[in-house]
C-alpha positions as CSV (number, residue, x, y, z in Angstrom):
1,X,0.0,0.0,0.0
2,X,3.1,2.0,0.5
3,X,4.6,1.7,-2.5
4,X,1.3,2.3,-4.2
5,X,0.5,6.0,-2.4
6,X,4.3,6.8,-3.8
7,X,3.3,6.0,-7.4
8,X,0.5,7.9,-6.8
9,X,1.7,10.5,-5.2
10,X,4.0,10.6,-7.9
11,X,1.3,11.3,-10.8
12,X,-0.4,13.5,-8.8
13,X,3.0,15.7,-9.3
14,X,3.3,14.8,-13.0
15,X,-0.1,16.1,-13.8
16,X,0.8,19.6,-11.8
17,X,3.5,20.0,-14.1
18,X,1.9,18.8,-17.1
19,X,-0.9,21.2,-16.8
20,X,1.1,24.1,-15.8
21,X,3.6,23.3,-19.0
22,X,0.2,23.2,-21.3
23,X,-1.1,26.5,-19.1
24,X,2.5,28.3,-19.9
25,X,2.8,27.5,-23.3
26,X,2.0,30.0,-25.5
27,X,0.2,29.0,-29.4
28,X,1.8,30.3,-32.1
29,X,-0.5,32.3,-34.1
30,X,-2.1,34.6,-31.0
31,X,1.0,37.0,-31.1
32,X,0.0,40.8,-30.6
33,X,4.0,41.4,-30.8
34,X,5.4,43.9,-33.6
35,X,7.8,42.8,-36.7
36,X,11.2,44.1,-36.3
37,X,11.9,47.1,-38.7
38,X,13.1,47.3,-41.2
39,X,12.1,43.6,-42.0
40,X,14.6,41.1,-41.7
41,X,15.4,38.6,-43.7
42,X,14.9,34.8,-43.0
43,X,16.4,32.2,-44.5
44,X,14.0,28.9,-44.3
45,X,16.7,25.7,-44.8
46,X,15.2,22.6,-45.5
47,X,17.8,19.7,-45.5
48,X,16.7,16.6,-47.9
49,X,17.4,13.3,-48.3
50,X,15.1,10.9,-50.1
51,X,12.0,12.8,-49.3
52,X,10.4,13.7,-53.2
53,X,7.6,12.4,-51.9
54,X,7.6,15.4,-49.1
55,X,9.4,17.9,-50.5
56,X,6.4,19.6,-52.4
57,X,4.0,19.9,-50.2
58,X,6.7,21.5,-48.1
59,X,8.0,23.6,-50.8
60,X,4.8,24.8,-51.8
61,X,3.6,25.9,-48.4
62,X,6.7,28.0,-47.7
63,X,6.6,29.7,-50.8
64,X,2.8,30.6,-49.4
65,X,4.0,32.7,-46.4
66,X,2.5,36.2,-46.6
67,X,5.6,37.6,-45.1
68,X,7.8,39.4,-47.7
69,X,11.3,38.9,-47.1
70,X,12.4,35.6,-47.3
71,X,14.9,33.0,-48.9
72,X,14.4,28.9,-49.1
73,X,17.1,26.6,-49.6
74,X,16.8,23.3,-49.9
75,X,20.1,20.9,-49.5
76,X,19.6,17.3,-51.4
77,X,21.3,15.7,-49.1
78,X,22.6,12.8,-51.2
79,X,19.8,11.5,-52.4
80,X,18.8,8.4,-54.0
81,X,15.1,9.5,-55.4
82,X,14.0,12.1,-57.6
83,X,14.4,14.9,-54.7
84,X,16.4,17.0,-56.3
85,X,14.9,17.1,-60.2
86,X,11.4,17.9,-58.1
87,X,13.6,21.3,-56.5
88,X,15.0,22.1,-59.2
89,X,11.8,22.5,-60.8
90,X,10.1,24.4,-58.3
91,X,13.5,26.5,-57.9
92,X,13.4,27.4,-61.7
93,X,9.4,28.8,-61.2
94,X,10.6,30.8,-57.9
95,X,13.8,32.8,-57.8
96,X,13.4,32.5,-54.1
97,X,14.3,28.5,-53.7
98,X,17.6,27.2,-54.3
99,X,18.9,24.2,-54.2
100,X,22.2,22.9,-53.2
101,X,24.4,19.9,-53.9
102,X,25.1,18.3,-50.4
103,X,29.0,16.9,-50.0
104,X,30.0,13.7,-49.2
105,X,29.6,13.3,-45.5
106,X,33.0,13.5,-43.3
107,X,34.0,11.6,-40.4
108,X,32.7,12.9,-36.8
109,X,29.5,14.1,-38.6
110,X,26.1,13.4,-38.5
111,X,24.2,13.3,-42.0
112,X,21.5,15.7,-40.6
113,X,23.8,18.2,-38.6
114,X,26.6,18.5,-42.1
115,X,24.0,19.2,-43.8
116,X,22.1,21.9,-41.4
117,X,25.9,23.6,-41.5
118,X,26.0,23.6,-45.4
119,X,22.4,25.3,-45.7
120,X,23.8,27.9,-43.0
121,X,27.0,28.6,-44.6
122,X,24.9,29.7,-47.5
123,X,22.6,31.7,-46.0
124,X,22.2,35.1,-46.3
125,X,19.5,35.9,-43.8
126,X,19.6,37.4,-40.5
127,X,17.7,34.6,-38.9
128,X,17.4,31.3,-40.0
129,X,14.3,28.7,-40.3
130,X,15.6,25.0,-40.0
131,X,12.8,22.9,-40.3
132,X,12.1,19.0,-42.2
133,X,11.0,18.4,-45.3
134,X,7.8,16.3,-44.0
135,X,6.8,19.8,-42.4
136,X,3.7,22.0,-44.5
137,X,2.9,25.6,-42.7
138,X,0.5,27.8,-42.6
139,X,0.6,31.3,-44.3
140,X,1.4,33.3,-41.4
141,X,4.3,31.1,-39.8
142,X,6.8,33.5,-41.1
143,X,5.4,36.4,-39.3
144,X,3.8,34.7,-36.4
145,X,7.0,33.5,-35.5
146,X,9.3,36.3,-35.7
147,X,6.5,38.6,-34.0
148,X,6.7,36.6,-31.1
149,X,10.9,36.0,-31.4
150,X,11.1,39.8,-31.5
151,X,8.7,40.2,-28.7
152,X,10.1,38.3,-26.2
153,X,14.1,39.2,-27.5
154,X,14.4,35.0,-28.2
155,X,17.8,34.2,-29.8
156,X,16.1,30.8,-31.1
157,X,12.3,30.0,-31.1
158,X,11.1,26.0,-30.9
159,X,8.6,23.8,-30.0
160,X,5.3,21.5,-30.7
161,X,4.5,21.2,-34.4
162,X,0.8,19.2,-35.1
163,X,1.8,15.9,-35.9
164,X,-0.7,14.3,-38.2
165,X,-1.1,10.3,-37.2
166,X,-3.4,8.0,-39.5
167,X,-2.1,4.9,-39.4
168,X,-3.4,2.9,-36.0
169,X,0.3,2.1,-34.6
170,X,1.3,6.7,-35.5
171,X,-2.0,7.3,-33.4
172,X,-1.0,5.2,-30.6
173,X,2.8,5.6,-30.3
174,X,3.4,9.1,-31.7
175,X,1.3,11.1,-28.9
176,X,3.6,9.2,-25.9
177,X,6.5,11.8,-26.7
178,X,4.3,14.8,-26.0
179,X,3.1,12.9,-22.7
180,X,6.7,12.2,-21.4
181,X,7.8,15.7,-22.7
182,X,5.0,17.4,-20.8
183,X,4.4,15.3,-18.0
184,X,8.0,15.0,-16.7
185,X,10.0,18.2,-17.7
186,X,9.2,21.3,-15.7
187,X,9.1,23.0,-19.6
188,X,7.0,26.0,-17.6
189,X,10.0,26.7,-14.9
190,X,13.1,26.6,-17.5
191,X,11.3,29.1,-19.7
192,X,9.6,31.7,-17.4
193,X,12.9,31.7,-15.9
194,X,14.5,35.2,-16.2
195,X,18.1,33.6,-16.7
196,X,18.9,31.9,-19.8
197,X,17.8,27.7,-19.3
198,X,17.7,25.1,-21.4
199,X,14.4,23.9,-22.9
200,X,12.8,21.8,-25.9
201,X,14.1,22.2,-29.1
202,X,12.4,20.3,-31.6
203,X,14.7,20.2,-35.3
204,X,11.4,20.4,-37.1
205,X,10.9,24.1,-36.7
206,X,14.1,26.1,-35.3
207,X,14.3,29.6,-35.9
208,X,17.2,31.4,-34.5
209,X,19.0,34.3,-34.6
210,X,22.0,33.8,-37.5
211,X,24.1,36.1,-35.3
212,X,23.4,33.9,-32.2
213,X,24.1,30.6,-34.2
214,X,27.5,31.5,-35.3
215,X,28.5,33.1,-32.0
216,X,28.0,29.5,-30.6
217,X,29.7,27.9,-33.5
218,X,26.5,26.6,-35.3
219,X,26.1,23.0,-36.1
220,X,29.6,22.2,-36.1
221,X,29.1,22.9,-32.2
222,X,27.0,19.8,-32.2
223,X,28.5,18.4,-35.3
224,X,28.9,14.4,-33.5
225,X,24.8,14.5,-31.8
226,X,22.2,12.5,-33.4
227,X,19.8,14.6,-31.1
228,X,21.6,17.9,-33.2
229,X,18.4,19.9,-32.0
230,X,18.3,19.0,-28.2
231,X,22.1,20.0,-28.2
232,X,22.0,22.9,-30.4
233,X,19.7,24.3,-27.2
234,X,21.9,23.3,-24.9
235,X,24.8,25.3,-26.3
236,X,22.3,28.2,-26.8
237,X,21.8,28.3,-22.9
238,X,25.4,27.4,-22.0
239,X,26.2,31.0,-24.2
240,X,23.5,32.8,-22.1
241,X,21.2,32.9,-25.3
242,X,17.7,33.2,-24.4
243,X,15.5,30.6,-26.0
244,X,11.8,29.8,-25.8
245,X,9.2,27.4,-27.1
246,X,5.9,27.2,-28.1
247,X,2.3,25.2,-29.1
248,X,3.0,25.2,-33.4
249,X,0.3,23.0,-34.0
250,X,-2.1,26.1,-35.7
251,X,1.4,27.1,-38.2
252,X,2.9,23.7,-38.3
253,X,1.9,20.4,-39.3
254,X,4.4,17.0,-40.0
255,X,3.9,13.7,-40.9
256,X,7.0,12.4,-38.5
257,X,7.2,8.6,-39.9
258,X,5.0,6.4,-43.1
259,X,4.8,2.7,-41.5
260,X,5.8,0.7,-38.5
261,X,9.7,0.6,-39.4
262,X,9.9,3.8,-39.3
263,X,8.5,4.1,-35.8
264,X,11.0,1.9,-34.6
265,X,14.1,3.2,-36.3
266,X,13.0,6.6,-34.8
267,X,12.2,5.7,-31.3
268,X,15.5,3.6,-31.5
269,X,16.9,6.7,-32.6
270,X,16.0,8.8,-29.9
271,X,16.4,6.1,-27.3
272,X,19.5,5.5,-28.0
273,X,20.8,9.5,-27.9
274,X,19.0,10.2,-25.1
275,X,21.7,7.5,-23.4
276,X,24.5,9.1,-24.7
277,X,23.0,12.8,-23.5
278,X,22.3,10.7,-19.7
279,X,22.6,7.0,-19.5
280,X,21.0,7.8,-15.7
281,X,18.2,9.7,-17.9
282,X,17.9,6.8,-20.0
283,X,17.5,4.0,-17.2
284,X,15.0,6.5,-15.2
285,X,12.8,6.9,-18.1
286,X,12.5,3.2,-18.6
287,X,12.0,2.7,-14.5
288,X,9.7,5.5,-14.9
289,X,7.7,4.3,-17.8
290,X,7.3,1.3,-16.6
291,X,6.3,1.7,-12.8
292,X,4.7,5.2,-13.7
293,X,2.4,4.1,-16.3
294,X,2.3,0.6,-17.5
295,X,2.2,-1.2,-14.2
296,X,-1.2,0.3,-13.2
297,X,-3.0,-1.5,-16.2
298,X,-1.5,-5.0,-15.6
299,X,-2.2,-4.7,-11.5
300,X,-6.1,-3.6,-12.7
301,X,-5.9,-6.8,-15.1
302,X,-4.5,-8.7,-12.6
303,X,-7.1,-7.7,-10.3
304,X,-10.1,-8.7,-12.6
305,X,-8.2,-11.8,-14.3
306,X,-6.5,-13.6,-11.6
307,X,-6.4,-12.6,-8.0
308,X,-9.0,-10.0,-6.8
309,X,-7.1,-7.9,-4.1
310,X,-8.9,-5.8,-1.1
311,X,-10.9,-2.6,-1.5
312,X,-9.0,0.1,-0.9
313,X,-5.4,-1.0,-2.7
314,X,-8.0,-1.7,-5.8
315,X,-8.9,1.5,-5.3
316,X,-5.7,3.0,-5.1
317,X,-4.9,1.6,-8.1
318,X,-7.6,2.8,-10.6
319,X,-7.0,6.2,-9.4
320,X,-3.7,6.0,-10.8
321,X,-4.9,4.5,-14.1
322,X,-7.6,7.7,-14.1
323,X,-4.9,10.1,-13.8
324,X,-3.0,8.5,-16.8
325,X,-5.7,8.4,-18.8
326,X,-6.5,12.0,-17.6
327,X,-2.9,13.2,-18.9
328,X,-2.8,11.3,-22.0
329,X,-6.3,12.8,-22.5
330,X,-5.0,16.2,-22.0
331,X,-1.9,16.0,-24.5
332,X,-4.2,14.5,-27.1
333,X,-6.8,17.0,-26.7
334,X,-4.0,19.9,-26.8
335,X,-2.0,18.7,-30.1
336,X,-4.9,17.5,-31.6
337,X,-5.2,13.6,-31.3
338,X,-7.9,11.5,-31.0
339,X,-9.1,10.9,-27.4
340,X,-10.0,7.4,-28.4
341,X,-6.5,6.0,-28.1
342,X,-5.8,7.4,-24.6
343,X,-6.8,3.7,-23.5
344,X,-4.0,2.1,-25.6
345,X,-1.3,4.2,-23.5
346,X,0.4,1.0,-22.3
347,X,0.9,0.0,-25.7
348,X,2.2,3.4,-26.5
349,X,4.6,3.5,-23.7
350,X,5.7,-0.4,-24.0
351,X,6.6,0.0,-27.7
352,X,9.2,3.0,-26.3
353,X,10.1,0.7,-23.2
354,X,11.1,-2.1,-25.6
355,X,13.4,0.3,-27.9
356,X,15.1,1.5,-24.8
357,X,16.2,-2.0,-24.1
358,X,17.0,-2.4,-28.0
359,X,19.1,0.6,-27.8
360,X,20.9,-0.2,-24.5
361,X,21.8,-3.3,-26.1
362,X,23.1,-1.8,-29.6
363,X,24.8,0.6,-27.2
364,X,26.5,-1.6,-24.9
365,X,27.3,-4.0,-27.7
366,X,28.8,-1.1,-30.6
367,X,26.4,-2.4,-33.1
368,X,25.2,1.7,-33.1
369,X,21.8,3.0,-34.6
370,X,20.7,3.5,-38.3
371,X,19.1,6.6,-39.3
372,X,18.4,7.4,-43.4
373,X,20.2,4.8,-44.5
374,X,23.2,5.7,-41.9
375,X,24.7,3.9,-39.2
376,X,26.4,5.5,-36.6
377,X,28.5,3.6,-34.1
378,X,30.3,4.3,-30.7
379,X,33.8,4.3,-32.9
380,X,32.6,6.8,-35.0
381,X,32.7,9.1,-32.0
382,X,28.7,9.9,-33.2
383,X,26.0,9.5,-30.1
């Protein structure tokens, strides 16, 4: 029973903090900030590898933006599909997109982080807009985002994009890095904090000051993290650049990954850095997944299915299933998920659980993680 008032205890705190990060984070697109003047420009970089089926879309909604003064560059990042004939043809329609030839890929690099510091190196704008190629924005992005950059003197601006799930395993895996994100980092602390902290940055949508980036040595800062965008903000705050993030889901929309594989590579992905970043992080968060989340639905099966225990530890336990459900509710509601597949959180969080232990073990082995057709190994001095 003691052990059970802990865990609940413990959620009671996760939902404070969940609903005071949701309460403190401000939606992109309610800005009553004012531009900068004259009006800067931005340079929107798009790196590219194998994404023609993307790229479009992407294209297409950036050259949309009602705000004036803007470059796009995209960098084919060694394709092997048609991604850079379908640039090149958009580029040749609109003087504003270019497209660059990516180099071959040098040791102590990661593909995505070379290829952020090529798009930079050519950019001519005062602030720069990393963001993927599976991303499509609305209209007022551009300005929305640099209103509220301005307002609140941001050297780099991040956060929550909408990510669109219509396959059955997207819509019940995708929404369980929004719950962990929100449930377990005090994201409303770190950024109302009046000295520079550390918070989320998310590589889909990054825009930062260019004058900022370079001071901190820009991508080649970060030039060995798989996690390029969780690093890049750490360097911002370890320069005393102040950083923010905030709700994109009205201006930003991504399709994250197509099938089943690509869930796995990714979580793998991100398992497996998030070791490298903590390995005390990384054995907490399965610990905390586990006992946190998934253990209340097997004891309330267990109860039902096997071996009925007394009253009040029964009920003990299904208020910690409620508040689960509760907080996945919450995130889903917020980022625009179905509620429906709050009850397949378990699942959600198992399918993470089980890459943790999959990336431990390529870890602690050297067998590394692939990413894009890229495998990158503890010799390669890449985590």
């Amino acid at each position: 029973m003691l052990y059970q008032a802990i865990i609940a205890l413990c959620l009671a705190i996760f939902m404070v903090n969940l609903i005071l990060n949701l309460r403190a984070l401000h939606k992109l697109g309610d800005e009553k900030g004012e531009l900068p003047r004259p009006l800067p420009l931005i340079s929107i970089l798009v790196p590219a590898r194998d994404e023609e089926w993307d790229i479009v879309t992407c294209l297409e909604s950036l050259r949309r933006q009602d705000y004036p003064n803007y470059e796009i560059l995209v960098l084919d990042d060694s394709s092997s599909d048609n991604t850079a004939a379908v640039v090149e043809q958009i580029a040749a329609a609109d003087p504003r997109v270019r497209l660059l030839r990516g180099r071959p890929l040098p040791q102590g690099w990661t593909g995505k982080a070379f290829a952020c510091h090529q798009l930079a190196s050519q950019a001519r704008g005062s602030w720069l807009l990393f963001t993927d190629a599976d991303t499509v924005h609305a209209p007022a992005m551009l300005r929305s985002a640099l209103a509220y950059a301005h307002d609140n003197r941001l050297a780099l601006l991040s956060g929550f994009p909408l990510q669109h799930t219509v396959s059955l395993s997207q819509r019940v895996v995708i929404p369980v890095m929004y719950f962990i994100i929100f449930s377990w980092f005090p994201l409303w602390w770190l950024q109302g904090s009046a000295k520079p902290r550390p918070g989320f940055t998310n590589g889909q949508f990054l825009l930062v000051s260019a004058h900022d980036y370079r001071e901190i040595g820009g991508h080649e800062a970060v030039k060995s993290r798989i996690l390029e965008d969780l690093w890049l903000g750490l360097e911002m705050a370890r320069h005393g650049k102040r950083q923010g993030g905030a709700d994109l889901s009205q201006m930003v929309a991504c399709r994250m990954y197509e099938d089943l594989g690509d869930l796995w590579e990714g979580f793998t992905k991100w398992t497996y850095s998030v070791g490298s970043l903590s390995p005390w992080m990384l054995g907490l968060l399965m610990v905390g997944g586990f006992s946190f989340i998934v253990l209340p639905f097997l004891l309330v099966a267990w109860h039902f299915l096997a071996m009925p225990a007394d009253y009040a530890w029964f009920v003990l336990i299904s208020v910690q299933l409620a508040v689960v459900i509760l907080m996945r509710s919450l995130i889903d509601h917020r980022f625009g998920h179905s509620r429906l597949y709050s009850l397949s959180h378990p699942v959600g969080i198992s399918f993470m659980l089980v890459s943790c232990v999959y990336a431990a073990i390529q870890r602690v082995t050297g067998a590394g993680v692939r990413w894009k057709q890229r495998l990158y190994t503890p010799e390669s001095g890449i985590e």
